[in-house]
N, C-alpha and C positions, 0 to 999 in steps of 0.2 A: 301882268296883273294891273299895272297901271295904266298899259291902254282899257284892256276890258272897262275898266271903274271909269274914265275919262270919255269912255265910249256910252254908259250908261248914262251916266251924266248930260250929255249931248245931245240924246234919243229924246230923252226927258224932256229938256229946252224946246223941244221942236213938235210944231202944231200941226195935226191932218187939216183939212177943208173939205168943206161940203161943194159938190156938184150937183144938183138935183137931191136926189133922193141917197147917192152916193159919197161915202167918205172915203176924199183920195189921199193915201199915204203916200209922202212923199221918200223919196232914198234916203234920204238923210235919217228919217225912222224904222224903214223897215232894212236898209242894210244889201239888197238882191242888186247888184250890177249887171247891168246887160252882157257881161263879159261873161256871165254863165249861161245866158241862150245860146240853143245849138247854131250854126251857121244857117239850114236851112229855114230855120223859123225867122232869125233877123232879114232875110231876105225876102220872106214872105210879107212878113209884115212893114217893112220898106216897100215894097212895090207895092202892095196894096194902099198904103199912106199916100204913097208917092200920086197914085191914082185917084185918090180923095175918096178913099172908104177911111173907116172906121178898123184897124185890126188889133188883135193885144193875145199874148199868149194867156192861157186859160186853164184851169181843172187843174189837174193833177201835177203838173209841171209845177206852176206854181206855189201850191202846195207844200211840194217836196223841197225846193228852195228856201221857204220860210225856215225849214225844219233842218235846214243843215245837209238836206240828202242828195244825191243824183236823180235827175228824173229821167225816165227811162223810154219817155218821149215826150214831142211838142207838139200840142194843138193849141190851133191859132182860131179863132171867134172875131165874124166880120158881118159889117152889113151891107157886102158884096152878096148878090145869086151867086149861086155854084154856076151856072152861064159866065157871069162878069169874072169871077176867079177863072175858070178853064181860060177865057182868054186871053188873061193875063201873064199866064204861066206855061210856056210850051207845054214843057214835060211833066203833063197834068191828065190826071181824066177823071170825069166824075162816076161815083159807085152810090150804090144803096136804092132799094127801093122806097120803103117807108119813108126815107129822109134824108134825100141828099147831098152827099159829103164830097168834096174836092180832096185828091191822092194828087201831093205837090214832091216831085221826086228831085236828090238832090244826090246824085251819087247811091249809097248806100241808103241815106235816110230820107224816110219818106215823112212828110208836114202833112198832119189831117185839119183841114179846114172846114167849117160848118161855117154857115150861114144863125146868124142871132133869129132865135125861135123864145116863143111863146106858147103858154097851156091853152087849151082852148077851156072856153067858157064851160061848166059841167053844165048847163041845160044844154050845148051843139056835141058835149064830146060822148064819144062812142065806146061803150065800155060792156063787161059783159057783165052773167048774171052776178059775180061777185064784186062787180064794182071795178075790176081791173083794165086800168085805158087799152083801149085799140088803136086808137090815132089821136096821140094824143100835143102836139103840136103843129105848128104851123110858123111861119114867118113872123119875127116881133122886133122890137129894139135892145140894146141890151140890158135895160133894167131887168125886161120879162125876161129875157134870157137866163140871167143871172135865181129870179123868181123859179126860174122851171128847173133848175138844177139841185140833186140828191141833198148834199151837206155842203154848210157856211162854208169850212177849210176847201171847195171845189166849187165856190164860186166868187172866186178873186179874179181881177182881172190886171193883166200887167203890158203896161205900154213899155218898151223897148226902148223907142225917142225919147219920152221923158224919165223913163225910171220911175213910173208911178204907182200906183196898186189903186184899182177903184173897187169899192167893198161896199155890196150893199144890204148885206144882212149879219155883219159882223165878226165875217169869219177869219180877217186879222188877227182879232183879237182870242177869239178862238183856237185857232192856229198857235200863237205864240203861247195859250194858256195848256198846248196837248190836248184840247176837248175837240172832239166830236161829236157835231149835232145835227142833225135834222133840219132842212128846213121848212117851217110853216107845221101844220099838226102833224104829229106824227099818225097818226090812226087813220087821216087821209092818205096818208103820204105812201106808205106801206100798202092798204088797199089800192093805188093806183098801178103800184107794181111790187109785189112781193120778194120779188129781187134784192128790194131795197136793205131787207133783212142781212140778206148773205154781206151784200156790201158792204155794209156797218159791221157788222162782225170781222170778214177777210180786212177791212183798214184798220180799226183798230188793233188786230193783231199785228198787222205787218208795220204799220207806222209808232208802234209801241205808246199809242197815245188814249186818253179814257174815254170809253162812251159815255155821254150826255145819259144823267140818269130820267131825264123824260123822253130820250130818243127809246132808251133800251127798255124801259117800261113796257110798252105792249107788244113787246117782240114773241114771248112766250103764250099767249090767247091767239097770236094770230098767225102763227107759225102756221098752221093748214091749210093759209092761203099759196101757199108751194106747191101744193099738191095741181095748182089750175095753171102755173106755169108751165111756159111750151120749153119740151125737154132740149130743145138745142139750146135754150139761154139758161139754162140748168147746168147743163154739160159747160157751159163758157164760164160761167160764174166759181163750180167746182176747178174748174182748169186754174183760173186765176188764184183761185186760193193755192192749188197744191203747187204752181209754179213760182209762188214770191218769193219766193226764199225763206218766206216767214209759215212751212205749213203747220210746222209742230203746233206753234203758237196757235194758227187759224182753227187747226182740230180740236186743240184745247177749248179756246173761246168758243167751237160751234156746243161743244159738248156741257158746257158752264150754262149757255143761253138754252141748253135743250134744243137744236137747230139739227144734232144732226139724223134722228130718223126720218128714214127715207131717201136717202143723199145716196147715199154706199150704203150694200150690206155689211161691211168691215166697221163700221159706225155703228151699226146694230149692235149687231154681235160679236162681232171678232173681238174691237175693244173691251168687251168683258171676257171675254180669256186673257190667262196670264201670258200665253204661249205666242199668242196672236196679235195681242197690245206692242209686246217686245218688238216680233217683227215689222209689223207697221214703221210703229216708230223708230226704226232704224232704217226702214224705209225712206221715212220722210226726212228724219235729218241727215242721210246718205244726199238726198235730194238737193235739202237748203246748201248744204256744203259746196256742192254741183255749180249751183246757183253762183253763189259767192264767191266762187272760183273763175265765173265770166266760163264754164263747161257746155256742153250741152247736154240737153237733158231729156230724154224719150218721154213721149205723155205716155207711150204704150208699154214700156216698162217700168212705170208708176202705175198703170193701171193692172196690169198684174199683179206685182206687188199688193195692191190693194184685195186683189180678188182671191188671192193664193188661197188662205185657210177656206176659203167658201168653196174651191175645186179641190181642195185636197179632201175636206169633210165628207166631200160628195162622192169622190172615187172610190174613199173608205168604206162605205156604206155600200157601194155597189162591189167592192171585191172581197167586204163579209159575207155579202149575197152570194158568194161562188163565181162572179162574170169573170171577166178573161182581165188583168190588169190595163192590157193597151186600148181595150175595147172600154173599159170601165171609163179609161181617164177622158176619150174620146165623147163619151155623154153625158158624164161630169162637167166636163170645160163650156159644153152645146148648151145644156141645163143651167148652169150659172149667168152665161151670158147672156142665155133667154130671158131670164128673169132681171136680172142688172138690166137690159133694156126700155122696160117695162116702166122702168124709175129715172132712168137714165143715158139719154139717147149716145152712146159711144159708138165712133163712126164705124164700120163695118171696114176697114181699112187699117184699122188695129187688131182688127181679131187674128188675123193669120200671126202677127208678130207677135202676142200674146200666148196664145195656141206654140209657136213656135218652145219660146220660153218654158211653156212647162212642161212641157214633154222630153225638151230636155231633161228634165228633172231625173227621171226615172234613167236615162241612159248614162247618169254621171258615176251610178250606181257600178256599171260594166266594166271592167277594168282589164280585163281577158282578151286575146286575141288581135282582132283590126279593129273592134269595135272602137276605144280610146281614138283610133286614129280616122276612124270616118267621122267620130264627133269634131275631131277640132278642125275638119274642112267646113263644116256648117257654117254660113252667111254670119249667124247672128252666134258665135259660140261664145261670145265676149259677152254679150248682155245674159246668153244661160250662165254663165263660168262667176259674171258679178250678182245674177242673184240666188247661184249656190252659198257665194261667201256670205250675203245674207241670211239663208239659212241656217247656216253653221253658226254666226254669230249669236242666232238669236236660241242658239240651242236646238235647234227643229231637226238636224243632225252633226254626225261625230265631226270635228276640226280637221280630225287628221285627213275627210274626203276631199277636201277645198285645198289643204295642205299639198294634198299630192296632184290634184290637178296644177295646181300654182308650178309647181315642180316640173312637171311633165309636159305641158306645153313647152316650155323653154328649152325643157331637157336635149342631150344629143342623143342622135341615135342607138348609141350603146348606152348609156344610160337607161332612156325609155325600153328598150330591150330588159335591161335588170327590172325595171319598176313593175314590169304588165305580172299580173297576175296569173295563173294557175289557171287553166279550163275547169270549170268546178269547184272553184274558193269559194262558193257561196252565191258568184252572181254571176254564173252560167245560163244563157238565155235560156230557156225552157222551152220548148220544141212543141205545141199541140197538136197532139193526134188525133183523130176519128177512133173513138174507144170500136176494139174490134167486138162482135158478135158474137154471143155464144154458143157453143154448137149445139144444135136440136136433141132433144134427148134420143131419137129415133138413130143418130150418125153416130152416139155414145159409141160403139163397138169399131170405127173409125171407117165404114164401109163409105165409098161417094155417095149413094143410092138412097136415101132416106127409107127406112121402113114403110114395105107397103106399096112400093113402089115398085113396076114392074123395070126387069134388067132388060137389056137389049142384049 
């Protein structure tokens, strides 16, 4: 307690300075040691130094620093070309078309280095009919840099040599107040890229810090500018939310701002079922747990999850119709995904894994014969097998089916021998026939010959 106090104390005593337009916090106020940059970012940014650029780790990294958190990568911001970086750095190559990035590889971890960019002028920039940029920087210094960047808290900037933070629109102080804002108008800002919406909702849930109430103001009027967003930065932006560890949180917050129609159909609708809210949400904090646990985590069995009640509702309706169940589930899964497309570009690369999963479903059912035992050869029986326990949890069926699968895998062979069920306990595959024909009223009297018909 009495460092804490004597350390308040201290921060207090001690003055920022102005550089240009910029106030540099120095360490002794903000606290961030270089001993928490990752190694390959101090290396970056030494050899860039060392070369007489400009480099300073940036965005998110720092950020999360101020906040006590791990950051979960380091980009570095230089007014080196991605040319002068590739040089620099063997095991480097540049990527991006719209705007090229340096990939600085250091074992495991890879350093994304950008080049300091500026907005273009709105009479040279190019934008469409809603106002949403197409190219919308170019090469600047870092003030503009800093000017071009989403929110204050993500455009700090941190020199590693000196331990210093240059801040040029306040987001120090932002940061250390938990606020999240905007910078410059918001009504611009949003129309330049719609995105910006999701962003501010997905940090503030995950960073557990408050939106700026003039950021979050016109979030609700202009929510529809989503709908002109190109679906793969859609699908990235959704990704990012369901993978933070924070998605409960992010669902919550989308559905407080009104954000989430048209995202997921489980956003729709499913969340107003009782039945459907539950699984989800055990979905999602099965996930953050995942997360939290340093696990890894399938997008494609999060994204079923998501989809479930929308192919279950759909198979239902087609096997009230009389269709065949396996056939029902089969245009069900095609029809949902058709339509989830449509809104949301999910790569065609998940759909067999998806597909896989739920068709499980219906085989976990079988408990009779070899059946049990050609399911647990399947590739993926572990990701059907955890989101049967999903179901089960969320009530959608009996415990004791998850219980006995739990059971039966591990079982030994006399064992699973006692456990398998009865041919005809109920969940006996069903056989379809070709219904036969009736016989002609003419052959009633059981002759081959149909009436009327001459005999040979």
């Amino acid at each position: 307690m009495i460092k804490k106090f004597l350390k308040r104390v201290f921060r207090k005593s001690v003055k920022t300075k102005a550089v240009g337009n910029a106030q540099v916090i120095p360490f002794e106020l903000h606290g961030v040691s270089s001993d928490h940059i990752s190694y390959g970012a101090l290396k970056v940014t030494e050899g860039l130094q060392a070369a007489g650029y400009q480099a300073y780790v940036v965005g998110g990294a720092v950020r999360d620093l101020l906040l006590d958190r791990t950051p979960k990568d380091f980009d570095i911001a230089t007014d080196a070309t991605p040319e002068e970086v590739r040089r620099l750095f063997r095991r480097s190559r540049i990527i991006g078309r719209r705007f090229q990035l340096v990939h600085v590889m250091f074992g495991e971890e890879v350093v994304e280095v950008s080049t300091f960019r500026r907005m273009i002028e709105a009479e040279d920039a190019q934008t469409d009919e809603h106002g949403r940029l197409l190219r919308d920087n170019e090469f600047g210094d870092q003030e503009q840099d800093a000017a071009r960047r989403d929110f204050t808290a993500n455009a700090l900037f941190y020199d590693p040599a000196t331990q210093e933070i240059y801040d040029y629109h306040g987001g120090y102080a932002d940061t250390r107040n938990h606020l999240l804002r905007i910078i410059g108008d918001p009504l611009v800002r949003y129309r330049e890229d719609p995105v910006r919406m999701l962003r501010a909702v997905r940090l503030s849930a995950k960073l557990g810090i408050k939106l700026d109430a003039a950021t979050a103001a016109p979030i609700a009027e202009m929510k529809s500018l989503l709908d002109n967003v190109p679906q793969a930065r859609l699908l990235d932006e959704v990704l990012k939310m369901l993978l933070s560890g924070h998605s409960v949180e992010c669902i919550q917050h989308l559905r407080q701002m009104n954000l989430h129609h048209g995202l997921l159909p489980l956003l729709d609708v499913i969340l107003e079922q009782p039945m459907g809210e539950k699984f989800i949400m055990l979905a999602l904090r099965n996930t953050d747990e995942r997360i939290s646990q340093d696990k890894t985590v399938s997008p494609a069995f999060l994204f079923a999850a998501l989809l479930w009640h929308e192919v279950l509702a759909a198979w239902n309706l087609r096997v009230q119709r009389g269709e065949r169940p396996v056939g029902a589930m089969h245009e069900a899964m095609d029809d949902v995904l058709a339509r989830q497309k449509k809104q949301l570009a999910i790569p065609h690369r998940q759909d067999a894994v998806m597909k896989e999963i739920w068709l499980m479903q219906q085989r976990f059912e079988q408990r009779a014969g070899q059946r049990p035992f050609r399911l647990l050869e399947q590739p993926r029986f572990r990701a059907g097998f955890d989101f049967l326990l999903l179901r089960c949890a969320s009530g959608e069926v009996d415990d004791q089916l998850g219980l006995w699968w739990d059971e039966f895998q591990d079982a030994s062979a006399e064992r699973r021998a006692e456990m398998l069920q009865p041919e005809g306990a109920g969940d006996k595959k069903r056989r379809w026939r070709k219904p036969r024909k009736k016989p002609d009223a003419s052959m009633a009297d059981g002759s081959a010959v149909p009436a009327g018909e001459p005999s040979t």
